[in-house]
C-alpha positions as CSV (number, residue, x, y, z in Angstrom):
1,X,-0.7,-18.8,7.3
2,X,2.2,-18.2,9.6
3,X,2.0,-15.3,12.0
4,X,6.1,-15.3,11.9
5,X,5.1,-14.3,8.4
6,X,2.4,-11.4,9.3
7,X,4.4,-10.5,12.6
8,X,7.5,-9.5,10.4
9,X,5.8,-8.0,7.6
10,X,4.9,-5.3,9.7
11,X,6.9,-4.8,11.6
12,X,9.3,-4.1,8.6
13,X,6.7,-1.4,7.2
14,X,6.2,-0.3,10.1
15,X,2.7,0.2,9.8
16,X,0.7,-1.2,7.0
17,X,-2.9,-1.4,5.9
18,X,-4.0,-4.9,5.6
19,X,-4.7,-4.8,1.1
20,X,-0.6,-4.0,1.5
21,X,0.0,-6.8,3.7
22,X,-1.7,-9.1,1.3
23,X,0.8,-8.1,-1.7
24,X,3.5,-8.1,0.0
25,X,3.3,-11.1,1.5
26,X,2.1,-12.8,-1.7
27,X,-0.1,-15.3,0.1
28,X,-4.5,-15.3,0.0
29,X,-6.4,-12.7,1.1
30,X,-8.9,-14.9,2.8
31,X,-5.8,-16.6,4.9
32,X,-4.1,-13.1,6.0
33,X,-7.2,-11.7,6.9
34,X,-7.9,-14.2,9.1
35,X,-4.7,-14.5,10.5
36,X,-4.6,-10.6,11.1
37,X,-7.7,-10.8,13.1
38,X,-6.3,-13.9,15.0
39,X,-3.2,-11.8,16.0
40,X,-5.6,-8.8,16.3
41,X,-8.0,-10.7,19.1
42,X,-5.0,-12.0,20.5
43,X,-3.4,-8.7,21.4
44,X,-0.3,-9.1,19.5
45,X,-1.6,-6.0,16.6
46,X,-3.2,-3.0,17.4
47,X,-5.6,-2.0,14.5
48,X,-6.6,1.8,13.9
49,X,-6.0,3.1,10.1
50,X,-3.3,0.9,9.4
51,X,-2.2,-2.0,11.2
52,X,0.9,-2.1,13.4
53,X,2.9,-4.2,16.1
54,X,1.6,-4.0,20.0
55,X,4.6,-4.3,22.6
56,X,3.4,-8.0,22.7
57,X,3.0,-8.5,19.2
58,X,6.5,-8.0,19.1
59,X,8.0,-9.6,21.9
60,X,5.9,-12.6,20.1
61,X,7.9,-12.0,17.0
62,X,11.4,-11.5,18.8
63,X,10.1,-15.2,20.1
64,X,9.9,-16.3,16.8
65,X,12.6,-15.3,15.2
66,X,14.9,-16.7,17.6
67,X,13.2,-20.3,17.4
68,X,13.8,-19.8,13.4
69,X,17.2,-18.9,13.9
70,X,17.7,-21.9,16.7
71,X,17.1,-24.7,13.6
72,X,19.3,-22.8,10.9
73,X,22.4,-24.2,9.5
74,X,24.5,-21.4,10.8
75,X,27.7,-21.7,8.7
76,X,25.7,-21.9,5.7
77,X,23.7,-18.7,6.1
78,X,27.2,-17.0,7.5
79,X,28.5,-18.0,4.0
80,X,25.3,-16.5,1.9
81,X,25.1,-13.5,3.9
82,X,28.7,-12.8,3.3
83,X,28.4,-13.0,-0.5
84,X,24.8,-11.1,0.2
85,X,27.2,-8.1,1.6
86,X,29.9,-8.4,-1.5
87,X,26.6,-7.9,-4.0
88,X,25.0,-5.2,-1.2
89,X,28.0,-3.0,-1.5
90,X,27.3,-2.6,-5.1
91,X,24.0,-2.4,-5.3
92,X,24.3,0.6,-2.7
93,X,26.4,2.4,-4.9
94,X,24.2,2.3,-8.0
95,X,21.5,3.5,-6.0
96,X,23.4,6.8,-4.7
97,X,24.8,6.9,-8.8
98,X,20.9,6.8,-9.6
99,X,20.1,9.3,-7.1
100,X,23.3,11.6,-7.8
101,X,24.8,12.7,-11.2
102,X,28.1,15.0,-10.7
103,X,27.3,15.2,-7.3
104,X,23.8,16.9,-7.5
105,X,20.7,15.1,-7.6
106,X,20.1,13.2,-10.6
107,X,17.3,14.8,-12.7
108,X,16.9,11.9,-14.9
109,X,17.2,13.8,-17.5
110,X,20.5,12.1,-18.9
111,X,18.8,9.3,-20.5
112,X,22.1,7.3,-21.5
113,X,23.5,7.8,-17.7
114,X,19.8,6.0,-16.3
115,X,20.1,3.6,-18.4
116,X,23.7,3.1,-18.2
117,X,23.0,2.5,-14.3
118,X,19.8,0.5,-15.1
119,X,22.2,-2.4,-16.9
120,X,24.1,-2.1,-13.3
121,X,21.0,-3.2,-11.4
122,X,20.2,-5.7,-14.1
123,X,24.0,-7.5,-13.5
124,X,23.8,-6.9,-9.9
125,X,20.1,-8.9,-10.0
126,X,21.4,-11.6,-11.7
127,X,24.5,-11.9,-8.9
128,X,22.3,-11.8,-6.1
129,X,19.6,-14.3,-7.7
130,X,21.8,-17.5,-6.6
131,X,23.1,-16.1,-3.3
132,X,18.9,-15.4,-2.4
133,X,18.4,-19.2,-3.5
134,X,20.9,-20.5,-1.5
135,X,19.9,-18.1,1.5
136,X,16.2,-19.9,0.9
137,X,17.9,-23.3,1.4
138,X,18.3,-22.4,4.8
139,X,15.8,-20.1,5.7
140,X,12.7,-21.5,3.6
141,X,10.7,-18.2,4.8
142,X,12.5,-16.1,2.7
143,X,10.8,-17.1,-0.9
144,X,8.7,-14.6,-1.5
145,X,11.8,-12.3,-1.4
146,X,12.9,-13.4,-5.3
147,X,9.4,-12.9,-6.3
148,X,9.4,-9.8,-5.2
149,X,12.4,-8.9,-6.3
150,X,11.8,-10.1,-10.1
151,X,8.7,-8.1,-10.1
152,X,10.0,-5.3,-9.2
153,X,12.7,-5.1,-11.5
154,X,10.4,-6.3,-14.3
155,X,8.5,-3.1,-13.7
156,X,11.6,-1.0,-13.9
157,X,12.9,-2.7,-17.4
158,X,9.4,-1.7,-18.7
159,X,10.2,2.2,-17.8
160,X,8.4,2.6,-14.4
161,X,11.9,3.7,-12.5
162,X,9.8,4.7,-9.5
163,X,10.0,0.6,-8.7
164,X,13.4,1.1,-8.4
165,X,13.8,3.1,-5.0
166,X,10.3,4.8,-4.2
167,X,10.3,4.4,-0.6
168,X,6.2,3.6,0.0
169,X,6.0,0.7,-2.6
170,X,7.7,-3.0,-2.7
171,X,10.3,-1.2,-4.8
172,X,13.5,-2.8,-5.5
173,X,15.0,-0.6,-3.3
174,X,12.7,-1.3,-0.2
175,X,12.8,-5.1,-0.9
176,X,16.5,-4.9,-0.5
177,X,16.1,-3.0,2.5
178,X,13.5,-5.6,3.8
179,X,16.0,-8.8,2.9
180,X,18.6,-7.0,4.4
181,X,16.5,-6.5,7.6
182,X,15.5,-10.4,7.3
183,X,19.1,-11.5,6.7
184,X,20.8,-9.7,9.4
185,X,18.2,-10.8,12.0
186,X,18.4,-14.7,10.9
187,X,22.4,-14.0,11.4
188,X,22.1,-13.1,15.1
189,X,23.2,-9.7,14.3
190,X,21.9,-6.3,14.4
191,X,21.4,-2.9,12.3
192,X,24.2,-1.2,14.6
193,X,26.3,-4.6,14.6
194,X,26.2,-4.0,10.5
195,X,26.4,-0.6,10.6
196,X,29.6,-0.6,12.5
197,X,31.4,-2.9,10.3
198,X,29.7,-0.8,7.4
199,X,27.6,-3.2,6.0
200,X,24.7,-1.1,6.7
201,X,22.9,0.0,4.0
């Protein structure tokens, strides 16, 4: 499989142990395990408890990246990723309403207000759902990213809300996050460039 595909996925966790490399890329075990210990030999990830980038590994990755974004059709992603920001905007403001209620944190005891914010992410899924397929259109990569969104979700709409923003799962939340990262690297751009014209999230 592609080490593009490896390469990133840790670096956007950070570090990772290899069984949550495998979900979260949604590809074979047999095939990520081998390509881990290819990148592994090869210097490019340290292994210890969890796997994470070398200084190589992500020099390699910058290396990468760049030759993706080299073949892109740039006005078309520039076009996605604006409507990506018009949805993000949202989407960032039911997540502090889910986290806060009246200004204090929300202790989901207000069953009418979650699920009052729960039909948010629900409308604000099914706006993002064609601007992610037309993002894919350009940047093939990014697949797995609707996958993992659906699931997600799905899990919420069946009452487990901690797949709606627990930080150390493929959340909908830390998707987002993780599409974000993807889409604002693709675009030439940077967290501080985003952050700046507050588009961060």
């Amino acid at each position: 499989m592609s080490e593009l595909t490896v390469l990133q996925a840790v670096r956007l966790k950070g570090r990772i142990v290899e069984p949550q490399l495998v979900a979260t890329v949604g590809e074979d075990a047999t095939d990520v395990a081998q390509t881990v210990l290819q990148l592994t030999a090869g210097g490019l990830l340290l292994e210890g408890t969890s796997l994470r980038l070398s200084p190589e590994g992500r020099a390699r990755l910058n290396t990468l990246l760049a030759q993706e974004r080299s073949s892109v059709d740039h006005a078309a992603l520039a076009q996605s990723y604006a409507e990506f920001r018009t949805v993000n905007h949202e989407f960032k403001a039911l997540v502090a309403d889910w986290q806060l209620k009246d200004g204090q944190p929300n202790t989901h005891e207000d069953a009418a207000y979650d699920a009052a914010i729960l039909d948010r992410l629900t409308d604000v899924h099914q706006r993002v759902t064609p601007v992610l397929a037309a993002v894919v259109d350009v940047v093939p990569r990014l697949a797995a990213y609707a996958d993992k969104l659906e699931s997600a979700l799905a899990k919420v709409q069946a009452g487990d809300t901690a797949w709606f923003t627990r930080p150390i799962i493929d959340s909908y939340h830390t998707v987002w996050f993780e599409l974000h990262e993807e889409l604002i690297a693709a675009s030439g751009l940077t967290r501080e460039d985003e952050a700046k014209a507050g588009h961060a999230d």
